[in-house]
N, C-alpha and C positions, 0 to 999 in steps of 0.2 A: 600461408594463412588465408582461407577463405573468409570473407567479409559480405555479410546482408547485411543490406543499408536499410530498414523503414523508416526511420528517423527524416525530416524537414531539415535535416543540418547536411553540411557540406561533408564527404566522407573524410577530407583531411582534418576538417577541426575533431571531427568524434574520435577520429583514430587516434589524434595527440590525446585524447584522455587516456589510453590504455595504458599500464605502466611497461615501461620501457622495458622491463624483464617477463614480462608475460612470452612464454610459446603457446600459441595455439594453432591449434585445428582448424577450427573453425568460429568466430566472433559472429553474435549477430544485435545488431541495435535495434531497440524500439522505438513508438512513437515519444517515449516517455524517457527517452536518452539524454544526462543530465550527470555532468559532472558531482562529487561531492568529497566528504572526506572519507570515504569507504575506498579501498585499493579501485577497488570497480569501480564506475561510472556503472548511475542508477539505469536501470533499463536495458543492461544487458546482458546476454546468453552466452558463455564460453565453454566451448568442448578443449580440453586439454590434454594431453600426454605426459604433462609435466611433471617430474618427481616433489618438486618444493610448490604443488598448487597450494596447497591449504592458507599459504598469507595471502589469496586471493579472495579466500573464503569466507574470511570475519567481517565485524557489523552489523549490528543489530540480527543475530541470527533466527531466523525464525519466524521473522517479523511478516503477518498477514491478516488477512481480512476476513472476517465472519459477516455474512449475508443471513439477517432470518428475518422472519413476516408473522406481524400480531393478529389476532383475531379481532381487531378494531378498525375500526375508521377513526377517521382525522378528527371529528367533530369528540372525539370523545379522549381525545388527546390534552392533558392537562399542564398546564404548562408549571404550575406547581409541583407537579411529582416530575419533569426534568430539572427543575432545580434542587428535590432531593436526590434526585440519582448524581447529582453532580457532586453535592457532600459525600455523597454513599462513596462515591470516586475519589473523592480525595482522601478520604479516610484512610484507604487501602494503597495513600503512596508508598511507594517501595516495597509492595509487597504485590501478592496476586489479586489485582482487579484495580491495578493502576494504570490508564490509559498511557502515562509515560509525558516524556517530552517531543518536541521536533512537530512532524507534522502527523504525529497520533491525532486518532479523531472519531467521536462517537456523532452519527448522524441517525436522525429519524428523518423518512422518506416517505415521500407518498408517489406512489406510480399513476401513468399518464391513465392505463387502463381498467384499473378497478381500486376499490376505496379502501382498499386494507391499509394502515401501516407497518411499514416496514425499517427495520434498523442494520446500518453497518456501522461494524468495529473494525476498527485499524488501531492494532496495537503490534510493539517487540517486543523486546528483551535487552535495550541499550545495555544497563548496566551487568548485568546475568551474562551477556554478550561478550564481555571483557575479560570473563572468564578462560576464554580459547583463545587467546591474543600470545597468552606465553608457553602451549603448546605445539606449536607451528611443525615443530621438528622432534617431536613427538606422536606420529600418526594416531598410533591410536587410543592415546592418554586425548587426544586433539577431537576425534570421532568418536568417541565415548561422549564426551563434557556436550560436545557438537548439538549430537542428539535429542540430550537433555535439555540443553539451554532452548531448545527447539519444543520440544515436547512443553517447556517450564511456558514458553509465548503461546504457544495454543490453550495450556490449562489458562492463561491469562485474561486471555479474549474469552473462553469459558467463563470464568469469576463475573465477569461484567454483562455478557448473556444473562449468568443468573440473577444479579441486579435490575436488570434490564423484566423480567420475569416477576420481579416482586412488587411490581409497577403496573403491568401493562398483561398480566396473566401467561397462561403457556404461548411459547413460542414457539416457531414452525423452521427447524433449520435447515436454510437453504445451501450454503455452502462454505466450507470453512478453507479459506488459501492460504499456504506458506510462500511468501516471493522473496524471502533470501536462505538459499540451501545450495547444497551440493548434491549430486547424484554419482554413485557410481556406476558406470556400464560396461561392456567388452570394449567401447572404442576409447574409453579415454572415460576422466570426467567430466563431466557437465555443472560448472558456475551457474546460478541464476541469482542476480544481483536485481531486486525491485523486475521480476518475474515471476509469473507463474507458472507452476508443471500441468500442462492440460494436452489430454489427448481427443483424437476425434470423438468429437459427438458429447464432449462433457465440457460442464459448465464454468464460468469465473466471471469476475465483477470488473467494471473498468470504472471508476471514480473518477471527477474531475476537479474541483474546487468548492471551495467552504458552499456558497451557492449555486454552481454548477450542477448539471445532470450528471445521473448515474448510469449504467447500461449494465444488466444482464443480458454475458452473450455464451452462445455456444460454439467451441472452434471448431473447422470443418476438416477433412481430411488433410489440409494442405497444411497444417500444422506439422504433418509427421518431417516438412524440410525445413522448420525451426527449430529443431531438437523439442519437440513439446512441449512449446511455452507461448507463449502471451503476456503483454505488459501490464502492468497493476494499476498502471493509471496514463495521463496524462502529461505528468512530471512538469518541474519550473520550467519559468520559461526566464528567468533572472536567479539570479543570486540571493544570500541574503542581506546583504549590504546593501545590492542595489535597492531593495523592496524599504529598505529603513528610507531611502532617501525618499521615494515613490511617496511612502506611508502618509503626510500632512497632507496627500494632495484626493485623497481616497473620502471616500463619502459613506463612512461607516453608518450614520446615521441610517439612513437609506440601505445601507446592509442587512441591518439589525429590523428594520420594517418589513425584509423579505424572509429571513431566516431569524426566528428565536435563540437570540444566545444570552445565555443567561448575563444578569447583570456584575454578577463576580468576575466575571472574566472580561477584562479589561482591553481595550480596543488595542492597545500597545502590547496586552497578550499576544492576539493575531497578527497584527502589523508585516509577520515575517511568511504569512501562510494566508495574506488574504487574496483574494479572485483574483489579482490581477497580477496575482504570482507563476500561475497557470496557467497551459496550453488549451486551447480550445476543443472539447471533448469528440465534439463532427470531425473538426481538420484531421486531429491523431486518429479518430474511426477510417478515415477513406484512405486512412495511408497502410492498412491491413486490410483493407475490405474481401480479399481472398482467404483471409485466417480465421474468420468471423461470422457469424449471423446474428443480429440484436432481436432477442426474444425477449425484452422487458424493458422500458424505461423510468425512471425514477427523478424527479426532483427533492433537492432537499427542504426541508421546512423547520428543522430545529439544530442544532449544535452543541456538541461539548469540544471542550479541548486546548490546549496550551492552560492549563490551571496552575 
């Protein structure tokens, strides 16, 4: 088994996350390397040969990022229409144009270079997801549903675009990512768990915390010896238990003075997803600095999420 390390962690603790019955080819970890309760540990790439991959595959399938950019600036940003888009959001739980649970999250952005606003969506398909769990051994009753439930998180993050639209006029889409899929190819499959598929010279987003920076970056040639991917963010840098203990000691106050989040969503909402749950979005950039060019940066300035 070959192993790329980008990840800040030591290779034997990353390696105990892999599950003991994993054969691979080739394993590669990100900066955004993070155990969870998905088979995989988030932030990683696996090429396989394996007959029984597919119970590597489930979790939240399909789960990715839409990048688009309003025809407004900040100033004309109302903070009364993010808190109807927030009903508009909740409206549509359990169905299409529900951001979901965990660390789903609808951000508007303003970049360091020019005054447009701009919004990402980070949505899955948790429950829709659960779907292929008792397919496993069924290839392609398992690759059919697969698909779907994949296709179902992209119309998703769609749904909330066009919410996002009845607000803030047409929108400019920038790029729409899936970072939990599989890939078939001649060598084997390709796993990408909280990944993305990006080849030279095309674009993805790397997130980093509720008020963290964002980066639009483009990968460079040297992606082609990460199987074509890149990480989707920054990933915890704790638990969630550990962050519940953390939480009394956090200054949400002062959160909410930098980033707008609406008053329905309650501190004890975020507690498990706020800043200081996150890696540092510089440190994880210089630990790919060969896979990467930052062609835009972004701060956050409003919030939805955990409703």
């Amino acid at each position: 088994m070959e192993i790329l390390n980008y990840s800040a962690e030591p290779l034997n603790k990353i390696y105990s996350w892999l599950p003991h019955d994993l054969q691979a080819e080739k394993v590669i970890f990100f900066p955004d390397a993070c155990p969870g309760k998905s088979p995989l540990p988030t932030g990683t790439v696996v090429l396989t040969q394996q007959e029984n991959w597919r119970k590597f595959a489930v979790s939240d399938c399909g789960c990715g990022m839409l990048l688009c950019e309003a025809n407004i600036s900040k100033d004309l940003f109302k903070r009364e229409d993010w808190d109807k888009i927030y009903y508009d959001i909740q409206a549509n739980k359990g169905g299409l144009g529900d951001l979901g649970s965990g660390n789903h999250f609808l951000d508007a952005l303003e970049s360091y270079t020019d005054d447009k606003v701009s919004f990402l969506i980070h949505t899955g398909s948790r429950n829709e997801s659960k779907l292929v769990d008792d397919l496993i051994d069924s290839p392609k009753k398992f690759d059919t549903k697969f698909y779907d439930v994949c296709q179902w998180a992209q119309d998703n993050r769609f749904a909330i675009y066009d919410i996002l639209q009845k607000y803030f006029g047409r929108l400019e889409l920038i790029l729409d990512k899936n970072h939990n899929h599989f890939e078939i190819t001649d060598a084997g499959v390709i796993i990408r768990k909280g990944a993305v598929q990006v080849k030279p010279n095309e674009q993805t987003v790397v997130p980093s915390n509720l008020n963290g920076d964002v980066v639009l970056v483009t990968a460079t040639s040297a992606v082609e010896n990460v199987l074509n991917s890149l990480c989707h963010g920054t990933g915890r840098k704790m638990s969630r238990s550990e962050a519940k203990e953390l939480s009394p000691y956090f200054d949400y106050d002062a959160l909410r003075q930098q980033v707008y989040i609406p008053e329905m969503i309650a501190n004890d909402n975020i507690k498990t997803d706020a800043p200081f749950c996150y890696r540092n979005l510089d440190d994880c950039l210089a630990l790919i600095d060969g896979l990467l060019v930052v062609d835009k940066r972004y701060s956050v300035f409003a919030y939805l999420g955990q409703m």
